[in-house]
C-alpha positions in Angstrom: 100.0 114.6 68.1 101.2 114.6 71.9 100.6 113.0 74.7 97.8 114.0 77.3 99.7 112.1 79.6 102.4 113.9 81.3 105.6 112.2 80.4 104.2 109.3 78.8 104.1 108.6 75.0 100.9 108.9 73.5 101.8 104.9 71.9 103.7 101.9 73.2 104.5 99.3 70.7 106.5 95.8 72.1 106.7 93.8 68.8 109.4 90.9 68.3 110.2 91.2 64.3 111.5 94.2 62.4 108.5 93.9 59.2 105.8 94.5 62.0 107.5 97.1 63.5 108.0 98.9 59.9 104.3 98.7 59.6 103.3 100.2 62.9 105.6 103.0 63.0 105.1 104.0 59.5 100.9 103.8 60.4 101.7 106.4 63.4 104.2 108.5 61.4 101.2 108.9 59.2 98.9 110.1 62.2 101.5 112.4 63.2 102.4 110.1 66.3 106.1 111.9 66.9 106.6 110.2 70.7 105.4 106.5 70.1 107.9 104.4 71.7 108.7 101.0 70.6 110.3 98.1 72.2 111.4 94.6 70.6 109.6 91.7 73.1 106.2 90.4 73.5 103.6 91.2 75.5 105.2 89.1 79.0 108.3 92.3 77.9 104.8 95.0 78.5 103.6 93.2 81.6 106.7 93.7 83.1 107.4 97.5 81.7 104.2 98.4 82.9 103.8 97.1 86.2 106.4 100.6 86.9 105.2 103.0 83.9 102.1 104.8 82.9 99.9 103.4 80.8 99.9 104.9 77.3 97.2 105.7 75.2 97.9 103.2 72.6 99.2 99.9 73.3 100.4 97.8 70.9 101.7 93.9 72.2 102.9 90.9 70.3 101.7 87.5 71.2 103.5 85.5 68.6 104.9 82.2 70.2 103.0 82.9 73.7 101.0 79.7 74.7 98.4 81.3 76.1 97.9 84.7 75.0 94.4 85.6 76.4 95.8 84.4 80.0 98.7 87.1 79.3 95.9 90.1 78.1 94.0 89.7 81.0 97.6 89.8 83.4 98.7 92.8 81.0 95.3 94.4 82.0 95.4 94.2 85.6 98.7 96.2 84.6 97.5 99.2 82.6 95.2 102.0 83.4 91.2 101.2 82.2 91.3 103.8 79.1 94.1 102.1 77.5 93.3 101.2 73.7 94.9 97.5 73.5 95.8 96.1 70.0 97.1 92.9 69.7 99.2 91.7 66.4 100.6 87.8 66.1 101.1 84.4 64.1 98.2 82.8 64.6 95.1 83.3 61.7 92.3 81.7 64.1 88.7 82.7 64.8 88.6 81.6 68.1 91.6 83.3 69.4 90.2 86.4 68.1 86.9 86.3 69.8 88.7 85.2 73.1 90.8 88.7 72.7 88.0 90.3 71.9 85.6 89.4 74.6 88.8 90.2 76.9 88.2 93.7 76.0 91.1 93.8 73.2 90.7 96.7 70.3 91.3 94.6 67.7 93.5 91.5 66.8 95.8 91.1 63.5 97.8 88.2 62.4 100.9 89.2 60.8 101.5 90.7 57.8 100.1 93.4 59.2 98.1 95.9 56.5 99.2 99.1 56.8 96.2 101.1 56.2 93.7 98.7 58.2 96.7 99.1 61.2 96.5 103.1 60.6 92.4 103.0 60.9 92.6 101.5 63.7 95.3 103.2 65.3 93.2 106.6 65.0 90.2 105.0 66.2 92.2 104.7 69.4 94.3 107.7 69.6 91.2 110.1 68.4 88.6 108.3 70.9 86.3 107.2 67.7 87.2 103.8 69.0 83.8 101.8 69.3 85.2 98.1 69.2 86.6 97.9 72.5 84.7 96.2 75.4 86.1 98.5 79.0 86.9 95.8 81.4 85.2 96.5 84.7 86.6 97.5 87.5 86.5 95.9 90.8 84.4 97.2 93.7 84.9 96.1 97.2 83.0 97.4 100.0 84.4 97.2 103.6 82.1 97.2 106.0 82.9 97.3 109.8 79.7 95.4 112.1 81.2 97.7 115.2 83.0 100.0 116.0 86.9 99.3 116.9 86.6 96.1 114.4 89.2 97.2 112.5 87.9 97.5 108.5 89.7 101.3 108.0 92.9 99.2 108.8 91.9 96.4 106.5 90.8 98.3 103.7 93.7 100.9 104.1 96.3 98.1 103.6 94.2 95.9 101.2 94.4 99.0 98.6 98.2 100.0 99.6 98.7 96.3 99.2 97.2 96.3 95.5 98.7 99.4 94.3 102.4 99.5 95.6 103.2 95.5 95.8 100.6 94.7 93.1 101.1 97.2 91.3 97.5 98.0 90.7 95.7 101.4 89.7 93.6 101.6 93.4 91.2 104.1 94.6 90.2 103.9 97.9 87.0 105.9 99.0 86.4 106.7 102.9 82.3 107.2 103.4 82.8 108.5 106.7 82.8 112.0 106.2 82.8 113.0 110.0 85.4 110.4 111.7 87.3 108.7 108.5 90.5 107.5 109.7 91.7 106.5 106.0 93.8 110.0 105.7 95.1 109.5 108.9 96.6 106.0 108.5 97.8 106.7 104.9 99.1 110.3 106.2 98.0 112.2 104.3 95.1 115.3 104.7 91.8 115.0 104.2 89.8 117.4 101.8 86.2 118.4 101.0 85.8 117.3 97.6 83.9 114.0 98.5 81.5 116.2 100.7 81.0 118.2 97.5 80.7 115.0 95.1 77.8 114.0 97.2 76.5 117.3 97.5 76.9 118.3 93.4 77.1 115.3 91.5 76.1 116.7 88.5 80.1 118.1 88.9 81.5 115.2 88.9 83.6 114.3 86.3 87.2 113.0 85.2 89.1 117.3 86.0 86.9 116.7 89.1 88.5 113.5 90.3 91.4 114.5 89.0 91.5 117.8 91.5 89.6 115.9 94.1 91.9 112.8 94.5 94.5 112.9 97.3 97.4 111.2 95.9 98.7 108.6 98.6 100.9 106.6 96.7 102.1 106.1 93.0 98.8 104.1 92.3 96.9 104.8 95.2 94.6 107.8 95.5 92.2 108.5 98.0 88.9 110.9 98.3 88.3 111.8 102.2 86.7 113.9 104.0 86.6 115.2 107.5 83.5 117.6 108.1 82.7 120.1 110.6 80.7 118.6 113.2 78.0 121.5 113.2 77.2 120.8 109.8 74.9 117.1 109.2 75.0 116.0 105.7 73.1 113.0 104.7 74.8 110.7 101.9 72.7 110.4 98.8 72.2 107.0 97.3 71.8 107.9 93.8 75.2 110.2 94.1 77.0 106.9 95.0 76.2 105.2 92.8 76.9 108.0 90.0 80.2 108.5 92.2 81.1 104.7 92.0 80.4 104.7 88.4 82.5 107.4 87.4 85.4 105.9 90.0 85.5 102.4 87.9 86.3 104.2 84.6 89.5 105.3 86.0 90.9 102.6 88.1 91.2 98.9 88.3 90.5 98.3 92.1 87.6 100.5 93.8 87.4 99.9 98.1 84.9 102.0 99.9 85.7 101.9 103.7 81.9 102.4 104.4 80.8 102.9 108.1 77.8 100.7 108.9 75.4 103.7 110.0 75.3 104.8 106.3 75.3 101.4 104.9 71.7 100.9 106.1 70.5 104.1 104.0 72.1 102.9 100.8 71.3 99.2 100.7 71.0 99.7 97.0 74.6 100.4 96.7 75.4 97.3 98.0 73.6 95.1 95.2 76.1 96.5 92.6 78.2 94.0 91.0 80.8 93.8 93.9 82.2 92.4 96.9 81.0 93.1 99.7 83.5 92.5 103.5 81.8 92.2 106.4 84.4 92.5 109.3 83.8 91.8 112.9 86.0 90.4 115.9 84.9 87.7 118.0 82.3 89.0 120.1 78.6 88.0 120.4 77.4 91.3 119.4 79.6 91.5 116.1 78.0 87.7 115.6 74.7 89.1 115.5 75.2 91.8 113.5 76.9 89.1 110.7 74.1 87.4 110.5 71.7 90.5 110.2 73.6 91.7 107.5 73.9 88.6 105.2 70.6 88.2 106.2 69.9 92.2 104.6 72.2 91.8 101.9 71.2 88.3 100.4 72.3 85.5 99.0 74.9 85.8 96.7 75.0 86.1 92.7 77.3 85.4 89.9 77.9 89.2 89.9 77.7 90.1 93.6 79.1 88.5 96.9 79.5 88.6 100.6 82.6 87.9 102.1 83.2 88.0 106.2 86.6 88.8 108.3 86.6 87.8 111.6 89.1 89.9 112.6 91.4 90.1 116.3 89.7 86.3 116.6 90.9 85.4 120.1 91.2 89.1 121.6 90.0 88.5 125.4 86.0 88.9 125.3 86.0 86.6 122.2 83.4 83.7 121.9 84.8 80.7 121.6 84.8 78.8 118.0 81.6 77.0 117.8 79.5 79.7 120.0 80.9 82.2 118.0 79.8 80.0 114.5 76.4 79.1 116.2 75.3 82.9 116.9 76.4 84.2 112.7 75.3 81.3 111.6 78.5 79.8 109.2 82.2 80.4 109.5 84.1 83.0 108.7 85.4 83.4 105.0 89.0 85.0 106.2 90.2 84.7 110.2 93.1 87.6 111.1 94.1 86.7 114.7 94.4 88.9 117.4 97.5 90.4 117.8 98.1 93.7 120.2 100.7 95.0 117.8 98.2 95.6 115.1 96.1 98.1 117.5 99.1 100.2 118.4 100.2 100.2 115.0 97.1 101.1 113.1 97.3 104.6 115.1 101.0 105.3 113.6 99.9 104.4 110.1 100.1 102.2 106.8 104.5 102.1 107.7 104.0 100.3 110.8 100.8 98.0 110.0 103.1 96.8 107.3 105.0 95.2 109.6 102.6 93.3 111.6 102.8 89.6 110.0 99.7 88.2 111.1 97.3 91.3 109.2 99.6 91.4 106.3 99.3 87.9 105.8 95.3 88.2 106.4 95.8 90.9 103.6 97.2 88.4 101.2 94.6 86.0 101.3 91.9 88.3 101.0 93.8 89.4 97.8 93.6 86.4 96.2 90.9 85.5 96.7 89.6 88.9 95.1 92.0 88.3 92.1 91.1 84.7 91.8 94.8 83.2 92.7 95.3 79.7 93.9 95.2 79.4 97.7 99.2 79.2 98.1 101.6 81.6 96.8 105.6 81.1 95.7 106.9 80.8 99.4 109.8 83.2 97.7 107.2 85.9 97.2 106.4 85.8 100.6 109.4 86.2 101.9 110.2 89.0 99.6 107.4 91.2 100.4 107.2 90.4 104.2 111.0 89.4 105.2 
């Protein structure tokens, strides 16, 4: 059996005693696994392998001794690719633990001494798709949504997802819906193609060869689709091939933005009551006020499963309203401010390199982050300083 991943193993094993690992590779030499690769640590040793490898088909982790091993599967998930069949082997005989892994989306859960034959089932389950156990963890899906034009959300969403993918190490697909003046491509530099134009357009054709040759590749875990029609040639966006888009997007990757211009936003309302976040960004002025207010207003109160989230962004660029004007006319404050800062408009036309190194959005970046990931308010001050200087 080989891999359908080029250059990665069709099995990773990280297991931290010898009998186990006897087990498993005897179960895949049985299968005719020839490439699995094992690796003698836990599953804190495949966190950190994959945060810069492919996922594999097959994983295999050992949680033997780890305090809180459903805490570490859902880290080790943000890690991996969403296909990955996880298995989890360790010391601990307790219901409860297995339901926990199991609701996190696991494959299946064995307490040592492994069974070689039940280990093998399983095994080909995963590697043969037959798998049925497995719950996919959802991706997530973030909308960015810019009140005005000039507000900045390409800029935001743009560095959120480079963020995510090259510091975070996340698997990040960012969509631009603006098929006429996306500046996504540009700011990521790279080119634009026509296959979101033609995902709208056919989406009975979409599928995973079509994403695959569709995708522009702008980092090692970033892709992009973008598009930049002819002018001559109107195309109205489809709400039903959205959402089909959107679901085939979240298969494939953890993090899902869609830099979504507010002129097609108002045809595909719909769209926007998918379990998701939703960023409304506006700058300080009384017109971008309004329009916050019209849009939570539009989009609703939020759910467990869906939520609205609004950046004031460039707050204190000259023809802002001041504080409590500004919070009177949208009607409650701001979820995330990003202040003003001249550097950040010159830089956005030179691209993701130079917005990098404009503190006040990067750190505006970072709090929007985790608060999407759930993290504590404060980060390591040393983490910080090593991704900013």
């Amino acid at each position: 059996m080989t891999s359908t991943r080029s250059g990665t193993p069709n099995a990773k094993i990280f297991v931290s005693d010898h009998d186990s690992e006897g087990v498993i590779r005897q179960s895949l030499n049985d299968l005719g696994v020839s490439d699995a690769e094992f690796v003698t640590g836990n599953i804190e040793t495949a966190a950190a392998a994959l945060a810069t490898q492919t996922s594999p088909k097959l994983l295999i982790v050992d949680v033997s001794g780890v305090a809180d091993p459903v805490s570490r599967i859902d880290e080790l998930a943000e890690r991996c690719e969403p296909d990955v069949g996880v298995i989890v082997i360790g010391d601990r005989n307790d219901i409860i633990l297995y339901r926990n892994l199991k609701n996190a989306g696991v494959v299946e859960y064995f307490f040592k001494p492994l069974v070689r034959d039940v280990v093998k089932r399983t095994c080909n389950n995963v590697l043969t798709g037959n798998n049925k156990q497995s719950t996919p963890r959802a991706a997530k899906l973030i909308f960015v949504v810019g009140l005005r034009g000039g507000v900045g959300a390409t800029t935001i969403a743009t560095n959120a997802a480079w963020y995510l993918a090259e510091v975070r190490q996340r698997w990040v697909m960012l969509a631009d819906l603006d098929l006429y003046s996306g500046d996504a491509a540009l700011q990521l530099d790279v080119s634009p193609s026509h296959a979101l134009r033609e995902a709208f357009a056919k989406p009975e054709r979409v599928d995973k060869l079509f994403i695959e040759r569709g995708r522009i590749h702008a980092a090692e875990r970033l892709d992009l689709l973008a598009s930049l029609e002819s002018l001559g040639e109107p195309f109205t966006i489809d709400e039903s091939a959205v959402l089909s888009l959107l679901g085939k997007l979240q298969q494939r990757y953890r993090f899902v933005f869609v830099d979504l211009p507010v002129r097609a936003a108002i045809g595909i309302i719909r769209v926007l009551h998918q379990p998701s976040t939703c960023l409304l960004v506006s700058n300080g002025s009384l017109a971008s006020a309004r329009e916050v207010a019209r849009w939570r207003a539009r989009i609703g109160a939020n759910t467990p499963e869906r939520r609205t989230l609004h950046i004031l962004n460039m707050s204190g660029a000259p023809g802002s309203l001041p504080k409590a004007e500004f919070l009177r006319a949208a009607g409650q404050s701001p979820d995330i401010i990003i202040p003003y800062d001249r550097e950040i408009a010159v830089a956005s036309n030179r691209g993701i390199t130079a917005t990098q190194k404009c503190a006040s959005l990067n750190q505006g970046i970072v709090r929007l982050l985790r608060d999407l990931m759930g993290e504590p308010e404060e980060a390591p001050r040393s983490m910080l300083s090593r991704i900013f200087g």
